[in-house]
N, C-alpha and C positions, 0 to 999 in steps of 0.2 A: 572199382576200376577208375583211375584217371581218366582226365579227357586229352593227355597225350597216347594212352594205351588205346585210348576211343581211335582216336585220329592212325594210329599206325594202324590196326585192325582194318580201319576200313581203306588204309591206302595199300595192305596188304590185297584186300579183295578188289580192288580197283584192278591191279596188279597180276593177278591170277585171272582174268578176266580177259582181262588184253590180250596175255598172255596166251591165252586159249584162244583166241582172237585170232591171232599173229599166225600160230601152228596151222587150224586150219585154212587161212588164207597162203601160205605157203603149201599145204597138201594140192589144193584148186588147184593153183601155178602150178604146180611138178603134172597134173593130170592133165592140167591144159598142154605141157609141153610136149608130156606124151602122146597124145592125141595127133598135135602137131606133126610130130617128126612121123606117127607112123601115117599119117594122111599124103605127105609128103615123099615115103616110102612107097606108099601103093601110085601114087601117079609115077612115081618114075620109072616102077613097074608095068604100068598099063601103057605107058608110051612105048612099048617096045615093038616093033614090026613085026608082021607075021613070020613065024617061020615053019618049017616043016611037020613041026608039034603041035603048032596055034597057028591055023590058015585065016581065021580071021581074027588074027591080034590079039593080045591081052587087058585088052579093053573092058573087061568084066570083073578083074582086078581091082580095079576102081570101085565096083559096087562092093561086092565084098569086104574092100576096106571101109567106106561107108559105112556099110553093115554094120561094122564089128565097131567103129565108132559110135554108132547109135546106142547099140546094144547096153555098151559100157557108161556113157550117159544117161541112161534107162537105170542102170543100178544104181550111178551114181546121183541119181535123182532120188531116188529111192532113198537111201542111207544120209541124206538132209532135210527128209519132209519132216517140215516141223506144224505142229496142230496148235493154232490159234484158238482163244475161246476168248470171246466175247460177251459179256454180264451186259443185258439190257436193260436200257434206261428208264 
């Protein structure tokens, strides 16, 4: 193998790297936005005055959406725990 073959090989794997980089830094951003918008969602929900259905407000709305943001955080914490190992000195 040449050392131009060397050199493309490895700017291939430079490449595919990033690459894989990039995707998951864009998935984060689409969950983060998701997050956002339904965070967003449930307060303008929970700002609504009581009415005949809900005499004290929908106020609890709010938690619930919380909730349901945590929850999704919680897995998505999950599905990037990565394990470190460390060789001592």
């Amino acid at each position: 193998m040449s050392a131009g073959d060397k050199a493309l090989d490895r700017s291939r794997a430079v490449r595919r790297v990033l690459g894989g980089l990039l995707v998951a830094n864009i998935a984060a951003l689409v969950a983060k936005a998701v997050y956002n918008v339904l965070g967003l969602v449930v307060v303008r929900v929970a700002a609504h005055a009581p009415d005949e259905d809900h005499p004290y407000g929908h106020g609890k709305f709010e938690t619930l959406g919380a909730d349901a943001v945590e929850e999704r955080l919680k897995k998505d914490l999950e599905l990037e725990e990565v394990t470190v190992h460390v060789e001592p000195c």
